[in-house]
C-alpha positions as CSV (number, residue, x, y, z in Angstrom):
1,X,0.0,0.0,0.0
2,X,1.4,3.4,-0.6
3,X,1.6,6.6,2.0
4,X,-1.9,8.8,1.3
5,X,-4.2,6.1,-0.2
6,X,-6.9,4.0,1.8
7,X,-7.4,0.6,1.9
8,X,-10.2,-1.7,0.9
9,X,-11.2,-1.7,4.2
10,X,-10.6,1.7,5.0
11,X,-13.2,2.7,1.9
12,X,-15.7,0.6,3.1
13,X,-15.9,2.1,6.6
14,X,-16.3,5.7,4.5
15,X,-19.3,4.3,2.6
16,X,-22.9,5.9,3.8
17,X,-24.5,3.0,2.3
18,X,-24.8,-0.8,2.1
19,X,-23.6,-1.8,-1.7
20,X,-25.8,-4.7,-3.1
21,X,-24.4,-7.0,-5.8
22,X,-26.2,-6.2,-9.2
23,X,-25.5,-7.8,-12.9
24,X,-27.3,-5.5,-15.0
25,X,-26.9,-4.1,-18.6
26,X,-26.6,-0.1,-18.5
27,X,-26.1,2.9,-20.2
28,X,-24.0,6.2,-19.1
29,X,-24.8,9.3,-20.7
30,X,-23.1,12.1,-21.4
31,X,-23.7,15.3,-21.1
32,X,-23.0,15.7,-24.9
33,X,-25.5,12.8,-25.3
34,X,-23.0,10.0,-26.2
35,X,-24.2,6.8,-24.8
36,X,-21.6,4.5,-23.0
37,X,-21.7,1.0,-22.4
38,X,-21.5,-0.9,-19.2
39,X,-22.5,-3.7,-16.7
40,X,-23.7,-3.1,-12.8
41,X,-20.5,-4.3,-10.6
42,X,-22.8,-3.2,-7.8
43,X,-25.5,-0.9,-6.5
44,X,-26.5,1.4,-3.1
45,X,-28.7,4.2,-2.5
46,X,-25.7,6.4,-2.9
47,X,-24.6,5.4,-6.4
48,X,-23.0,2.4,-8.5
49,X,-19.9,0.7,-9.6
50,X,-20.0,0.1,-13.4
51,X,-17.7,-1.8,-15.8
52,X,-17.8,-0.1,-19.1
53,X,-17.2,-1.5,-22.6
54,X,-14.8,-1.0,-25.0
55,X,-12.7,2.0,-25.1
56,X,-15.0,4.2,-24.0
57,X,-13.4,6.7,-20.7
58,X,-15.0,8.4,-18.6
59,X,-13.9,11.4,-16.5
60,X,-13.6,12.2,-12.7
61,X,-15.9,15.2,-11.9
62,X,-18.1,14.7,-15.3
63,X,-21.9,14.3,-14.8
64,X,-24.0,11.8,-16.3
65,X,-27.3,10.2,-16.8
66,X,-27.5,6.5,-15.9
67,X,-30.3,4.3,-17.5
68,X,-30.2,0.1,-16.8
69,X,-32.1,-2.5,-18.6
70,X,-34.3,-4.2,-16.2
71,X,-36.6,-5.9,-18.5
72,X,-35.9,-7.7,-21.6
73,X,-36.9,-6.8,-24.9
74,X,-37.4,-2.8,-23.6
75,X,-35.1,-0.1,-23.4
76,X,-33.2,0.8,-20.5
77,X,-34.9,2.8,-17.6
78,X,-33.4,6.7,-16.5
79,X,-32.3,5.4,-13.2
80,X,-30.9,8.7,-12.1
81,X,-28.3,11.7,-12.7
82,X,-24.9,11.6,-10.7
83,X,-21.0,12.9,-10.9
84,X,-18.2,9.9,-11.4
85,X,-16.2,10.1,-8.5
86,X,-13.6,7.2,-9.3
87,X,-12.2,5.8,-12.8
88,X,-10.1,2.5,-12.7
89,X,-9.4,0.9,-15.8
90,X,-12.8,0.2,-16.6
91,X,-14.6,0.6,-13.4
92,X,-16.3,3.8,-12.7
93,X,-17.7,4.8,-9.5
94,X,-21.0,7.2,-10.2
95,X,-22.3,8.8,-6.8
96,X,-26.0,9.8,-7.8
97,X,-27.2,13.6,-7.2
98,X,-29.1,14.4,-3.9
99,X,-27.0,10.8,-2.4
């Protein structure tokens, strides 16, 4: 572990809500209305961990729409608007407004 960054365990203890394990299909949106990609890693109240496909990056700080597919055959639902707080490889951590 390097000097200055938290642990696993120490990030957990900082997180205000329980995270659920989700497999989903979703969809982050842009603000310039490009559609991104990306599977549920998992859920809370407070936001969700995605793994996007492809190439597509996403920035710390940028705001986004999030949609995910909950029933087959239908077009993903707006499930809420948020800021990406954390980008890793292809993991991105979206903390929803008003969380």
């Amino acid at each position: 572990m390097h000097p200055g960054h938290d642990s696993e365990q120490d990030a957990v203890k900082r997180r205000k809500e329980t995270r659920y394990p989700v497999d989903a299909e979703a969809i982050v949106e842009r603000g310039n209305g490009e559609q991104i990609q990306a599977s549920t890693v998992n859920v809370s109240g407070c936001g969700v961990l995605l793994e996007t496909v492809g190439d597509a990056t996403l920035a710390v700080g940028e705001q986004v729409q999030c949609g995910i597919k909950l029933y087959e055959g239908k077009p993903p639902q707006s499930w809420g608007h948020g800021k990406v707080i954390r980008v890793e490889n292809s993991r991105v951590a979206i903390e929803f407004k008003g969380a």
